[in-house]
N, C-alpha and C positions, 0 to 999 in steps of 0.2 A: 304361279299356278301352272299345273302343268297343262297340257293341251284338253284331256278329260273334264278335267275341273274348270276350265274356259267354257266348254260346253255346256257346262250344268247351268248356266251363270246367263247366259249368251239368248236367251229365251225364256219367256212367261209362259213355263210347262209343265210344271211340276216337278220339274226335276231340279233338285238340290244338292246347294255345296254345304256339306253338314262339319261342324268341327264343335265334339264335348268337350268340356275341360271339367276338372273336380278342382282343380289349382286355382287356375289363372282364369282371367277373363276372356274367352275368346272371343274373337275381332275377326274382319274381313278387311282387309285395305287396299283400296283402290287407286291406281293412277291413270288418269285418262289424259293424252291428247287431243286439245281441240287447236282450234287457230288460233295461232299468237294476237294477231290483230283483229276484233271483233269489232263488230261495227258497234256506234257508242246508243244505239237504241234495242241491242238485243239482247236477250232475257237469258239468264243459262241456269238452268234449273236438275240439281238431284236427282234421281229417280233410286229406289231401292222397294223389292219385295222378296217378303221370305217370312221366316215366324222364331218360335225359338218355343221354351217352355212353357207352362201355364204359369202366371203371375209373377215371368221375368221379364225385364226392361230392356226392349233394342234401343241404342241411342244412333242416330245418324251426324257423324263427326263431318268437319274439313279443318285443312290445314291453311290457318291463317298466317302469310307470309310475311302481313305489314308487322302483324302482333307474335310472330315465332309462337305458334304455340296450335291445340287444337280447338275448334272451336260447335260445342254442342250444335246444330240445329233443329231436330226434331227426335220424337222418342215415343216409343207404344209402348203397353204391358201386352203379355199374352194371353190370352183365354184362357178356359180349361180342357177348348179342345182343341188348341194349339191348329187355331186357325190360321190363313196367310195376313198378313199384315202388310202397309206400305206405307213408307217415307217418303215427304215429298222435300225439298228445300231450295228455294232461290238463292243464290251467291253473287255478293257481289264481287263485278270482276276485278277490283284494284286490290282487293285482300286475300283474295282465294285463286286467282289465275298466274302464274310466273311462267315463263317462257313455254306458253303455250299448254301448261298442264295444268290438270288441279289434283290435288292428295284426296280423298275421301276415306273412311271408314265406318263401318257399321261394328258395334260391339255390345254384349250379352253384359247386363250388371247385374246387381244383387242389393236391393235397396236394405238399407238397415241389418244386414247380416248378422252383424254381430252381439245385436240390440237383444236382451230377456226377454221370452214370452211366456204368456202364462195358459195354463189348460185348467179349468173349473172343473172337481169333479163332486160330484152328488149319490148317493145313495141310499137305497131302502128308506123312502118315504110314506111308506104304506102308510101308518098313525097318523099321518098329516090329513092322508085321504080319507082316512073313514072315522078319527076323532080330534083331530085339532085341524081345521081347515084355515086356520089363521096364520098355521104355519105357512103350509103351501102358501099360502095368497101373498103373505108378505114375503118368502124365496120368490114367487114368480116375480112380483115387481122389484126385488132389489136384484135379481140374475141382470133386469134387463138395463137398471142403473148402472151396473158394474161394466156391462158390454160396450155399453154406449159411452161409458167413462173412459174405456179403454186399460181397463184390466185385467182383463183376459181376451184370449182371441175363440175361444171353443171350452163348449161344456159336454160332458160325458156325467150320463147318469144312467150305474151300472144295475139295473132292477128292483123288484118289487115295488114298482111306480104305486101300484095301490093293497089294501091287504087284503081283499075279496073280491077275485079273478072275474066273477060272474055281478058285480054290484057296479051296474050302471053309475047310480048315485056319486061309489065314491071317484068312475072313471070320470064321472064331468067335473068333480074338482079337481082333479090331474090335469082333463084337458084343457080346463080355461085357464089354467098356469102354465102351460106349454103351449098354448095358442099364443098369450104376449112373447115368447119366444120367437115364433113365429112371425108373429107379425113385426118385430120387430127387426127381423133378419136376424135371429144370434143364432151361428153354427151350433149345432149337436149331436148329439147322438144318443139312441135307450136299447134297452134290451129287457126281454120279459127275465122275472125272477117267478119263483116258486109261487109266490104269492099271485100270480099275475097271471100264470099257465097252467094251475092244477085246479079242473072241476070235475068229482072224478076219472082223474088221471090225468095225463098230460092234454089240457084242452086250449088250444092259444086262439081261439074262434072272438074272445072278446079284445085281446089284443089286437089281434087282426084289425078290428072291427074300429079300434080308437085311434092304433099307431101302426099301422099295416104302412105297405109300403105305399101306400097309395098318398102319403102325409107326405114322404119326405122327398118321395123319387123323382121332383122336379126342380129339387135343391144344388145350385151347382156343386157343393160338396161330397153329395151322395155319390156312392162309388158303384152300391148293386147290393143287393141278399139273395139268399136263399128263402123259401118257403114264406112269401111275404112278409120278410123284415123278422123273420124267426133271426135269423144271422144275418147281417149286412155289414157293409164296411162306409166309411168317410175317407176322403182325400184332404187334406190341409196342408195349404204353407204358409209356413211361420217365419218371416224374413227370409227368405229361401232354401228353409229345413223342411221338406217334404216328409210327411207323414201317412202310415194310413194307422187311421183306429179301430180294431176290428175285433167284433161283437158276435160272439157266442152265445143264443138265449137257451135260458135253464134246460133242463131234464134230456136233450141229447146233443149236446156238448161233442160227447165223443165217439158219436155213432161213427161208421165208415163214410158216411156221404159228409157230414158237417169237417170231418177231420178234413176227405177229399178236399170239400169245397172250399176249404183255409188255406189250402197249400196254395192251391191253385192260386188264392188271390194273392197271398204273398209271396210266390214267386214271380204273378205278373208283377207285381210293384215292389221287388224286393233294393230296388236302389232308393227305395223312400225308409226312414225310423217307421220301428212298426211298435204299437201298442196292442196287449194283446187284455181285452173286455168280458170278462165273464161273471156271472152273478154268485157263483159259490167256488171260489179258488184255493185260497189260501186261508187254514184253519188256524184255530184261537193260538195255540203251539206254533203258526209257523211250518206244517207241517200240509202233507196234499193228500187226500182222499183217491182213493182207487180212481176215479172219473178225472180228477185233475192231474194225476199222475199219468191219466195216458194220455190226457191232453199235451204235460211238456213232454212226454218222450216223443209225441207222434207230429205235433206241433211248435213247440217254441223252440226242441234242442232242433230238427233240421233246417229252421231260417232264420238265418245270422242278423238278417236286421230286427226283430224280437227282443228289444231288450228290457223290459219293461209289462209287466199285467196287473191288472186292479182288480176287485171284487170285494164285495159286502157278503149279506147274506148269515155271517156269524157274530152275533152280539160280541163286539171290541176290536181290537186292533191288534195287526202283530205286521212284521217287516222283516224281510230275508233279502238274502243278493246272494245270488245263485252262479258261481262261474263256470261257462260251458267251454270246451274245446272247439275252435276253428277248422274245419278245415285246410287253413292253412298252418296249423299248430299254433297263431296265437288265441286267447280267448277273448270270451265279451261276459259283462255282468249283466245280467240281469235281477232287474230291481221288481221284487213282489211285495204287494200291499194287499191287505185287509182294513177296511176303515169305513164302520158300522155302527152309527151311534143310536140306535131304533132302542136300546133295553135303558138309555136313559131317560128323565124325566120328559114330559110331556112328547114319547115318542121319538127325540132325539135333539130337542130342542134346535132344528137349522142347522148342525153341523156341518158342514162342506169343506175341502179343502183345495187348496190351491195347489199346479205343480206349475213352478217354475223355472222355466231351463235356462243354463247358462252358458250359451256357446261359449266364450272364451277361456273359462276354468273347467269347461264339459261336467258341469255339474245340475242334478236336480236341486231344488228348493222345496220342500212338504211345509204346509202351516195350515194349521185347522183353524177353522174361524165359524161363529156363527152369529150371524148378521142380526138373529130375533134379542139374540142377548148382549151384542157386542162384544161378544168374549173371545179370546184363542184359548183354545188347547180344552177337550173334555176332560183330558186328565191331568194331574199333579203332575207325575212322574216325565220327567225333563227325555226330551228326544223319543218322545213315545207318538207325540201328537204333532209336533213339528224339526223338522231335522235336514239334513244336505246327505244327500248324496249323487256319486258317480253316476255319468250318463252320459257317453261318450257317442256326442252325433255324428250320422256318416257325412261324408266328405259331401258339400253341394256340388251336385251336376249341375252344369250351364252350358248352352248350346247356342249359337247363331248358325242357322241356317237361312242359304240367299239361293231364289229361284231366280231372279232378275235384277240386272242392276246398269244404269246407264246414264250419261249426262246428254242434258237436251235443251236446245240454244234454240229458246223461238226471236227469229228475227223481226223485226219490222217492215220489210220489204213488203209492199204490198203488193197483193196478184190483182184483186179486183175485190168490189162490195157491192153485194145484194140484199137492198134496203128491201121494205115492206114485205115479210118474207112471214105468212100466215105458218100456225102451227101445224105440221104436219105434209104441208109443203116442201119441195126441193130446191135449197140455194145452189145457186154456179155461177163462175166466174172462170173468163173465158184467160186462160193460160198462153201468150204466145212467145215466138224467139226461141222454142225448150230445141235442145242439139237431140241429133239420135243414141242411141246408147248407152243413154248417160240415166241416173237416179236422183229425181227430185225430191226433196220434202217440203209440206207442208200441212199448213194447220190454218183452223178455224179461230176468230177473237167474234163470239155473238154477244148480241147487244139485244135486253128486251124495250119495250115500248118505257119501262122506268128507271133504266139508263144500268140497270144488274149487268154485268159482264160476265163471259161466264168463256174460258178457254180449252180448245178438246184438246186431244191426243195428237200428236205429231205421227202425222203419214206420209208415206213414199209411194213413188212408182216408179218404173226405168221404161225410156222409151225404146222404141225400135224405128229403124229408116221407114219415116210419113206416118209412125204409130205409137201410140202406149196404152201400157196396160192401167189398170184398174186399180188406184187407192185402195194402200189398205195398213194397220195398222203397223209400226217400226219395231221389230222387236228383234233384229237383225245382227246383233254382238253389243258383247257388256263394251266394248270399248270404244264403239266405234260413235260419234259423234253427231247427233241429229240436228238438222236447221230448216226451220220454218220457211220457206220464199215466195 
């Protein structure tokens, strides 16, 4: 490390040693000298703080010398808002100390990487909500069988939740099938359709009113909308394939502000797969209407990670892969779906489909299934209802970053002990023999009245000829070697 990057390292400040990788895993590795000969009752303990991505794995390594190899001791996930994190680890000194050193490492994984996941997607259920509510009720309870089973990780259900925008009636049976969603934790996401937002003319006031943002926007997934959940987005990772899925609702799609407000959010997050959610997309042909047309020129062709949009909205199904030019001259595919089962019997009979990605061949998976009848595929005609294709995921980003990092030797020496020492009161113990000029450490071992032990922080102070200054907390370089006395 160079003298900078010591620095960053050297104090609990917020200032960090940051290292991405899309390749490899990055890693921090440390070498510390302490004393060769430690006394056979002193404790030397770990220390590491810093964070890394949302729902990546820091592991806190050493190098075991007896067993040649490295040896995990502790391990966090990160947040969503990539909060600071700390590792703590006790080593022992006959496996982990050789001439005075110990090896350490912190390093950024990626659990299950390479493992399939799958996305649920649902649409135009209106007929469910206003004449077969038997539908809905048995999707609501098998969504949440499937979730909990572990076969999907996220569901998208791309509009006309019910078929008359203004009917109470048919929004509570929408709701209490998206309430066990709810309540059971399963990631999603909706967007109003036609059905959902026109009471003379574009009116989303009953939307608002069921699925406004005020439903979802304390969901760690939720990313933000516009006009109360008119447009919002989702964040999701999937073995550490960051996603966002982002939702366009009906009638203006392609204003200037909704265009504005997509870019924006796809270029904050444009190193996540992006999914692009809209209720009338792709028509029966395979072909795009004036509104979706200036959605891909204004939206999908300028952001490279877009590879990918759904939508209902038109009785049947059709499929396209569309390949755009890179900026860098090479292209990407994007995969367009229509898949709308509402003009078959009893309103669409459950139809839903699954998308399954396959990081390692970078392929999707499509299979239509519906759960009321136990059947795949609405249609006869082969690769219409279920099929594979191309979906080539971006590269995972993975980060360790270290605000602090230090090994700390509490000794057994004892200074002194102040017994019967009431809450809120000040222990002391009287310190003598200390040389002038010099830097002490020490630390606290408390003991309550039910024998709980409970150990603080390691502090210093340096004295002066006939004086010293004031304990106070060690946070004084990554390398330098703290002892208790």
């Amino acid at each position: 490390m160079s003298e900078a990057e010591q620095a960053k390292i050297a104090y609990s400040d917020g200032e960090y040693l940051v290292n991405d990788s899309t390749m490899g895993f990055p890693y921090h590795r440390f070498q510390v000298t302490v004393e060769e000969e430690l006394s056979a009752g002193d404790t030397v303990e770990l220390y590491w703080k810093g964070k890394t991505f949302p729902n990546r794995k820091v592991t806190l390594y050493a190098w075991d010398y007896a067993e040649e190899k490295w040896v995990a001791l502790n391990s966090a996930i990160g947040d969503a808002d990539e909060s600071d994190m700390v590792l703590t680890a006790e080593v022992d000194k006959e496996h982990f100390i050789k001439a005075g050193k110990i090896q350490a490492m912190v390093q950024d994984e990626v659990k299950n990487a390479n493992d399939p996941f799958t996305i649920l997607w649902a649409t135009d259920t209106q007929y469910y909500a206003e004449s077969y509510h038997y539908i809905w009720d048995g999707l609501g309870d098998w969504i949440v069988d499937e979730y909990n089973n572990g076969k999907f990780e996220y569901m998208i259900h791309s509009g006309d939740i019910v078929n008359v925008a203004n009917s109470d009636e048919q929004w509570m049976v929408a709701d209490r099938n998206l309430q066990k969603l709810d309540d059971a934790g399963v990631p999603y996401g909706v967007l109003a359709g036609n059905h959902d937002s026109i009471i003379d003319g574009i009116d989303y006031s009953y939307y608002h009113k069921w699925v406004g943002e005020h439903r979802y926007k304390d969901n760690p997934w939720y990313g933000g909308s516009m006009d109360n959940n008119r447009n919002h987005y989702d964040l999701m990772s999937f073995g550490g394939h960051d996603f966002i899925i982002l939702y366009l609702g009906f009638g203006l799609e392609d204003t200037p502000e909704s265009i504005a407000w997509a870019n924006e959010a796809l270029k904050k997050h444009s190193d996540r797969n992006a999914i692009l959610v809209m209720h009338a997309y792709l028509e029966y042909s395979a072909t795009l209407s004036n509104m979706s047309q200036n959605v891909f020129d204004q939206i999908i062709v300028p952001n490279e990670n877009v590879k990918m949009v759904v939508g209902g909205h038109y009785h049947g199904v059709a499929t396209r892969v569309t390949e755009i030019p890179n900026q860098d001259g090479s292209t990407r595919k994007v995969l367009e779906m229509l898949a709308d089962y509402q003009g078959g019997p009893n309103g669409g009979n459950g139809y839903v489909r699954y998308l399954t990605f396959n990081p390692v061949d970078e392929t999707v998976d499509v299979v239509t299934y519906s759960p009321i009848l136990d059947d795949y595929n609405f249609f006869d005609e082969e690769g219409v209802d279920s099929f594979t294709a191309d979906y080539q995921l971006i590269d995972i980003n993975k980060r360790v970053a270290t605000d602090y990092f230090s090994v700390n030797v509490y000794s057994d020496q004892l200074i002194g002990t102040d017994k019967g020492v009431s809450s809120g009161e000040k222990a002391a113990a009287k310190w003598t023999g200390l040389r002038p000029n010099e830097t002490y450490y020490w630390y606290m071992s408390i003991t309550d009245e039910y024998g709980a032990t409970r150990q603080s922080d390691i502090f210093r102070f340096t004295t002066v000829a006939g004086n010293s200054s004031t304990g106070k907390p060690d946070n004084s370089s990554n390398a330098e070697k703290t002892k208790g006395k």
